[in-house]
N, C-alpha and C positions, 0 to 999 in steps of 0.2 A: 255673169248672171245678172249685175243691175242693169244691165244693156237691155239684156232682152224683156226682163220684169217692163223696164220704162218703153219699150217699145208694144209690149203685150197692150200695157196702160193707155197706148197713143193708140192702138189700132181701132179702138172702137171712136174713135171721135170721129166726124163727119162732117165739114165746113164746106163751103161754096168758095169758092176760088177763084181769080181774074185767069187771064192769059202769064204763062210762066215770064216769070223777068228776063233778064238776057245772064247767060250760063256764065257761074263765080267760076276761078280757076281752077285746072282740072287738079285733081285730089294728088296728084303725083307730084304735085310743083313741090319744088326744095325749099318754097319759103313759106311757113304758117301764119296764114293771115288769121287773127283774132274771128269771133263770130259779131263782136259787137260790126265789123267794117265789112260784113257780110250784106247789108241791110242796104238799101237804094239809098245813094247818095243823096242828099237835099235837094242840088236844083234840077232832077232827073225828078219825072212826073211821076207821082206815089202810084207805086205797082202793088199790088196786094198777092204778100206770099201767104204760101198758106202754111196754116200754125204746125199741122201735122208735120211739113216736110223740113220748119226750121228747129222746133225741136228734135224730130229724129236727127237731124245734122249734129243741134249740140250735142246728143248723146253721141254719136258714131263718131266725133271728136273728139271724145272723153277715152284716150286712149291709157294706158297703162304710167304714164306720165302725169298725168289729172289725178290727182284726191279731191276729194267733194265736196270741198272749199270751189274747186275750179269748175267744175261741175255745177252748180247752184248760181256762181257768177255768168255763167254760159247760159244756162237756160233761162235766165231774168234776161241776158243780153237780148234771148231771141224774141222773149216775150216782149220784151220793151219793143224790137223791133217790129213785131208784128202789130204791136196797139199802133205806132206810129204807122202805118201801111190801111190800120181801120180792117183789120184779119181779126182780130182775135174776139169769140166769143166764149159765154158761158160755158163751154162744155170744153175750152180748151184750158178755160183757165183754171176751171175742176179735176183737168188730167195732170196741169202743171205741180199743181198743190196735193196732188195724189204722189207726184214725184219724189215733191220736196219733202213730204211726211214719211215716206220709205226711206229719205237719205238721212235724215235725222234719226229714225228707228237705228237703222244701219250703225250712224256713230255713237250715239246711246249704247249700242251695245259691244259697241268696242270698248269704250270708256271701262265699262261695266268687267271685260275682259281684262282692262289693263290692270285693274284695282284688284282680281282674283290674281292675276300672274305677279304684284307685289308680291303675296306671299305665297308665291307657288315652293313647296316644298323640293322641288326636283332642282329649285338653283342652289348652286356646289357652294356659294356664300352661303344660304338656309342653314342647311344641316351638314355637313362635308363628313359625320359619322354614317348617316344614312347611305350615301350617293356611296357607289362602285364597289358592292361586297359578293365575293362568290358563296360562302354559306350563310346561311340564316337558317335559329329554329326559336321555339318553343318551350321555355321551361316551368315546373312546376315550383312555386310558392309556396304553397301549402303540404304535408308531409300525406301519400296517398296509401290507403290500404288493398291490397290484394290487386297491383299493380295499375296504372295510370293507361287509362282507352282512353281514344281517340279516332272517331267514326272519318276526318276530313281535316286536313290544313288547307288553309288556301294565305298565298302570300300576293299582295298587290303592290303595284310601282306607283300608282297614286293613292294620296288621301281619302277618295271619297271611294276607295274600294272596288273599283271597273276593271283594270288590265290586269287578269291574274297570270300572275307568272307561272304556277307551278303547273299549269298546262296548256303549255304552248302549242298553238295551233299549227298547221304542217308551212312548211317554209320558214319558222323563225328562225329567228341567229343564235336563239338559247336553247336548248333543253336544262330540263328540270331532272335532279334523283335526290330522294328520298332517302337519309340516311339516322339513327339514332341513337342512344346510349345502349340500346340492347333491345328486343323483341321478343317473345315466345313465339316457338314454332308454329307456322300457319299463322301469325298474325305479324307478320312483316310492314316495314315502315311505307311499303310502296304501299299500301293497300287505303294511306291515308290521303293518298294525292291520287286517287284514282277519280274523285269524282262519284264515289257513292258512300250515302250516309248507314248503310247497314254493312258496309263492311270495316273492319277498324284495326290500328294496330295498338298493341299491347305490350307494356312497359315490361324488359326484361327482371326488374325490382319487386320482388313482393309487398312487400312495407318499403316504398319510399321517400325518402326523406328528404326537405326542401332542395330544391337545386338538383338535385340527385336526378329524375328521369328527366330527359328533352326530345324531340323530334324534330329535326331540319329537314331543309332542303338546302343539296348543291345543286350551285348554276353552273354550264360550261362557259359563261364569260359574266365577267361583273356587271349587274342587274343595282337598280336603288327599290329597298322593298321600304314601303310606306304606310303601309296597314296590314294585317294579319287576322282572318276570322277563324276559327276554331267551332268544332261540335264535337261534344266530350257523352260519352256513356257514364253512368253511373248517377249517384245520390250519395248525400252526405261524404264521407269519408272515403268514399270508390272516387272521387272527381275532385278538382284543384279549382278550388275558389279565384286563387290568386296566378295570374301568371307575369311573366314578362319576355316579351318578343329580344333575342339578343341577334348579332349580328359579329361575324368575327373579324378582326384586324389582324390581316398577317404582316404586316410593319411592324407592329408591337405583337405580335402573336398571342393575343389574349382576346377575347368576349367582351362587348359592350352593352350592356342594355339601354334601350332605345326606346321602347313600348311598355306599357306595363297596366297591366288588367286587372281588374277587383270585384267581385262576386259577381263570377260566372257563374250560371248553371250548367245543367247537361242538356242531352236531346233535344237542343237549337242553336241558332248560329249563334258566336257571340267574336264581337269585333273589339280590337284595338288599332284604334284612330290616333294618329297625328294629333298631340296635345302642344294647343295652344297657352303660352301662358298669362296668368292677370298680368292685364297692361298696369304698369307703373309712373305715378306722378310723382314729378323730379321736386324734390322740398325746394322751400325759396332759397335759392343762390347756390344751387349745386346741379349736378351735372350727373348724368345715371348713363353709362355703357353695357347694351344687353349686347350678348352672344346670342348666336343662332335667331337669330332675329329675332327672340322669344318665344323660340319653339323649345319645347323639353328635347331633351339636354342644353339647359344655357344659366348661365349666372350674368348678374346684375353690379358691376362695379360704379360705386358712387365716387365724387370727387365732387372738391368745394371749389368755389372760382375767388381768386383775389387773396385777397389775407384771411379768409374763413378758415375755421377748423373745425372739421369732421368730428362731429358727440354722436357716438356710436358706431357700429359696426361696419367696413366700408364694401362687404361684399356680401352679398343672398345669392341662395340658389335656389331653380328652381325645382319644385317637387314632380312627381309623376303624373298627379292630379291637377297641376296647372298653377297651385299657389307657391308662393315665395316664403322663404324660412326666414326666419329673427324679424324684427320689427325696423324699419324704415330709418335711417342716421338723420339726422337736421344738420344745418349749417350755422358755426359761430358764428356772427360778424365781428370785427375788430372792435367792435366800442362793447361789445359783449365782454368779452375775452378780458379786456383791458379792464371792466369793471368787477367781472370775477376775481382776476387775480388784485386789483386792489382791495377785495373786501376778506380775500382769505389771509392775505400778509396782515391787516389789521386785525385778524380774530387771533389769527398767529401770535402776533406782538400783545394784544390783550392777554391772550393765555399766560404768557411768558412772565406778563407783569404780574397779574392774580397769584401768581403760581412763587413769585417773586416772595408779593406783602405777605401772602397768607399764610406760607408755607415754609420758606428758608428763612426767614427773618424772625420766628418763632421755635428752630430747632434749636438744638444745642450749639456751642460753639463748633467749628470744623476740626477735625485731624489733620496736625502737623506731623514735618518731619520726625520731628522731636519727642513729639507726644509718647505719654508712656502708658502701657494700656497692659491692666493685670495677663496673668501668664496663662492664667486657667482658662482666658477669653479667645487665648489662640488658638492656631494649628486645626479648626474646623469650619465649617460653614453650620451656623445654624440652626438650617431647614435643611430639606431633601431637595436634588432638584426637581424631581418628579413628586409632588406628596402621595401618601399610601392611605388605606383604611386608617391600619396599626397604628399612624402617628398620633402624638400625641393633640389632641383640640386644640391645647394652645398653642402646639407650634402650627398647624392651619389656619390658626387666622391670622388677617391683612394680609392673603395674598394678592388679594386683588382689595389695594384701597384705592378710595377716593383719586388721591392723588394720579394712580397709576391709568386712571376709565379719563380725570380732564384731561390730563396734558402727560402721554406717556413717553414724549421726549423729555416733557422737564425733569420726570420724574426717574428718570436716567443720567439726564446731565447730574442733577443733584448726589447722586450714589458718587458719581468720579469726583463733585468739588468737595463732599462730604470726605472724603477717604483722603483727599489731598494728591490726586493723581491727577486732573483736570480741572482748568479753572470752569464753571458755569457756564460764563458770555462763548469759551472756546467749544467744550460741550454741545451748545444749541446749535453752532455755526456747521460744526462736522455733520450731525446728522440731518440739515438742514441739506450741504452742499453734495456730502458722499454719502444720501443715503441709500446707494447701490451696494455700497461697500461697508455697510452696518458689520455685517457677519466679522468681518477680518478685521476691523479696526472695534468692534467689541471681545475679540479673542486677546489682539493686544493688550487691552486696559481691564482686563476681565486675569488674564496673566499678573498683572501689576499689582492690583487686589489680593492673588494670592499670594506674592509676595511680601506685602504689607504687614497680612495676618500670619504668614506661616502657612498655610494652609498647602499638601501635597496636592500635584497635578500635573497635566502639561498643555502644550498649546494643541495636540490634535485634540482634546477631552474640551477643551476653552473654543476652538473654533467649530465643533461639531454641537456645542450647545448651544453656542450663537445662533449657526444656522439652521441645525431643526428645532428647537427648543429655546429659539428667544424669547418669550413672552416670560418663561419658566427659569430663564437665566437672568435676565434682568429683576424679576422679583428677587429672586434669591439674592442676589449682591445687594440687593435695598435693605431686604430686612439685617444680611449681616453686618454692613456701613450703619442702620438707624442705630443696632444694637452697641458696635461698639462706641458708636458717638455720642450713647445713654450712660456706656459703662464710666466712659474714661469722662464725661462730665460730672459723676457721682462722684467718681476718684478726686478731681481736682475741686471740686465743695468740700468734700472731706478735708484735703492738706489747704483750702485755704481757710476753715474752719479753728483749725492747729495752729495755722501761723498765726492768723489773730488771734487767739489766743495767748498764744507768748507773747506776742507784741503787748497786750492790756496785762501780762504779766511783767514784762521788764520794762513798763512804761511807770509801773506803778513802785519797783522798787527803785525806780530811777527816784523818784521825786521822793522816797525816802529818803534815801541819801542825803540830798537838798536840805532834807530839814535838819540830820545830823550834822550836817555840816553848819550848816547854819547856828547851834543851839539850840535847838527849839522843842529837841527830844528831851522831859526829865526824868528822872530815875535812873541817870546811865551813869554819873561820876562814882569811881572808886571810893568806897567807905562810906557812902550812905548808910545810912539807918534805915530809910524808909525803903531801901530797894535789896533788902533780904535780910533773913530772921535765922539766919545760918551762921553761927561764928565756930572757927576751928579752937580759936584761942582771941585771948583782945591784944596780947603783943603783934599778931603777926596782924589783923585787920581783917576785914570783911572780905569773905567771898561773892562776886557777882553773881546773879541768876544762869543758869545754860541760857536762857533766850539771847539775856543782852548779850553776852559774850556771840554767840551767833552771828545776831544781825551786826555786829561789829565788826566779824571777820566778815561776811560776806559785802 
């Protein structure tokens, strides 16, 4: 066809001519001489050809070997030839350049083609759910009343909705049949692939319910359907707003949806088209892998390059409408990463120390092995683990203190060094390194507690409230460690209240003594006058005071 177009283009031209040159070799020869060596030698006396005869040459040598690179080089070859000959005029070189703009249309529109067949939906890399299915239908979204019409399906093998498969013209390789969930009599599923919009089938479902009615078509060989248009009877609640084109896989023996439509009407055509999805920009320093070349059905897999790490989500999918679910991941870089985690180990250790001066350095002394903690304060927890209305106000309050909203590890380790079953430093470290393993290794030390106090249990009761009820188990072990850590320090002011005491009592009769002994006490010699007014007789002598005599025995 460019042969002839360029040969149409040459025949109106009309130039004055010399006598022909002497005959180039005949066209049968086995070896292809160039066109440029076509042209009268140099010292051979300039022959003037004519333009017509040397451009139709380079065309009629522009055989099925030549693309229009070689073509373009040839026709300059002959035109060069010709100016060199003093042939060529204006109206040759208007047919030349008539050429050359038709071979450049020509590649323009190849181009143009290439860039349309990038995403031609019919390559099996595309979509490979689309490509090769024998049935395909139609189903309803929306829930229909007094059953789901349908005037016409029509199913096409490309996007822009031209090659309809469901009625194939006489000599295809397919036929099409019509098949459905169910029909009422006299409105049969053929009656929707017939080709006319007053006639329609009707959903065997009175009140149908989403997914519930569908209409296909089977192929007798596997067909790629790529658009689907639909004209539906009814209004409001008679007609399905929402549909979705499926396609079945008998590999997996299950329905795929592929298409999917959104406020449809009735009594006009209405199309699902090949959704394309938002093109996606890759964040700095990662990496995005679409499926389906971002045609729906396809998901988006991120990936970081290097030492980054992915903050947030590393896969989207796409929706029906084109857009992409969750919000876009960013990439760490390492000097990120690196300065995060040095500033959350220093808030860390800050907490640690606050939590230190403020808090443990002002409670009461710890529980030891030793320690002796009244009887009435055992054999219970408390609080409840769960609190109720019922309970009492004051046992509801501080369940949630201070302490437990800063730093609700310290405030954990503290209960185990408080109770003397953990030291603190070992405490922070455990739930620092295993904090996977909180649950089981708070059921242990939560076990240990109640042995402490007495308190009845077991470990399936201690590991079931770790794991669904920590927040509610770790308070509770706080409040009954603060309490007893209240009791048993009240206990011991008390006894050492006592022991001082005696001590400033036997300190004091101590240094009596000292003075007895020394002399220095008067009134205590036997037969005093002045140290009693008691005589039994004067033979027998003075009776002492009861006091002296006391502090003399003791």
């Amino acid at each position: 066809q460019r042969r002839q177009q360029q040969e149409a283009a040459l025949a109106a031209v009309s130039v004055p001519v010399a006598p022909p040159a002497p005959k180039a070799p005949p066209a049968s020869a086995a070896v292809r001489v160039p066109l440029a060596r076509l042209a009268p030698p140099a010292p051979a006396p300039p022959a003037q050809v004519p333009a017509k005869q040397t451009i139709t040459q380079a065309a009629e040598e522009d055989d099925e070997d030549m693309d229009d690179d070689d073509l373009m080089a040839s026709l300059q070859g002959a035109l060069g030839a010709s100016a060199t000959a003093g042939a060529v005029a204006p109206p040759v070189a208007s047919a030349a350049a008539e050429v050359a703009g038709q071979v450049e249309e020509e590649e323009e529109e190849e181009e143009e083609e290439e860039e349309e067949e990038e995403y031609d939906p019919f390559s099996s890399a595309l979509c490979p759910l689309l490509l090769h299915k024998v049935v395909a239908r139609i189903v309803n979204l929306n829930a229909v009343k007094y059953g789901w019409n349908i005037a016409e399906l029509r199913l096409f093998s490309d996007e822009l909705c031209r090659a309809d498969l469901t009625r194939p013209r006489a000599g295809s390789a397919w036929t099409a049949e019509a098949i459905s969930s169910g029909a009422v009599s006299g409105s049969e599923a053929s009656r929707a692939i017939d080709g006319l919009t007053w006639t329609q089938w009707t959903s065997s479902c009175h009140l149908c319910d989403p997914g519930e009615a569908w209409l296909g078509v089977k192929f007798s060989q596997p067909v790629s359907v790529l658009c689907a248009q639909l004209w539906q009877w009814g209004e409001g609640d008679y007609k399905s707003s929402k549909v979705e084109l499926e396609l079945w896989d008998a590999s997996m023996a299950q329905w795929h949806g592929v298409l999917r439509g959104d406020g449809f009407a009735s009594s006009q055509w209405e199309t699902l088209r090949f959704v394309k999805c938002a093109a996606l920009e890759p964040p700095e320093s990662a990496l995005i892998e679409v499926t389906n070349k971002g045609f729906f059905p396809s998901s988006a897999t991120y990936s970081c390059g290097g030492v980054g790490i992915l903050w947030g989500t590393g896969q989207r999918d796409c929706s029906p409408d084109g857009s992409w679910t969750l919000d876009a991941p960013r990439c760490l870089p390492a000097i990120e990463v690196i300065a995060f985690a040095t500033i959350a180990v220093l808030v860390d250790l800050l907490a640690i120390a606050l939590y230190a001066r403020f808090v443990m350095y002002r409670k009461p002394a710890f529980l030891g092995k030793d320690s002796l903690i009244p009887s009435e304060h055992l054999a219970r927890w408390d609080s409840s683990l769960i609190p109720h209305d019922e309970d009492d106000p004051h046992d509801l309050q501080g369940i949630v203190t201070k302490q437990c909203v800063i730093c609700p590890c310290c405030r954990i380790a503290d209960s185990w060094a408080s109770a003397g079953v953990l030291p603190f430093a070992w405490g922070m470290c455990i739930q620092h390194v295993a904090f996977p393993c909180m649950p089981c290794i708070g059921a242990v030390l939560r076990s240990k507690l109640r042995e402490r106090f007495g308190i009845d249990g077991n470990g399936f009761e201690d590991l079931l409230a770790w794991t669904c009820l920590l927040p509610c188990a770790a308070v509770q072990e706080a409040r009954k460690v603060d309490h007893m850590c209240t009791v048993f320090h009240e206990e011991a002011v008390t006894r050492r209240a006592i022991e001082e005491r005696r001590d400033e009592a036997t300190k004091k009769q101590l240094e009596e003594m000292r003075e007895i002994q020394k002399g220095k006490l008067e009134g205590f010699a036997i037969g005093n006058p002045h140290d009693t007014k008691a005589h039994l007789s004067k033979t027998t002598g003075h009776i002492m005071k009861k006091k002296s005599v006391l502090e003399y025995m003791t």
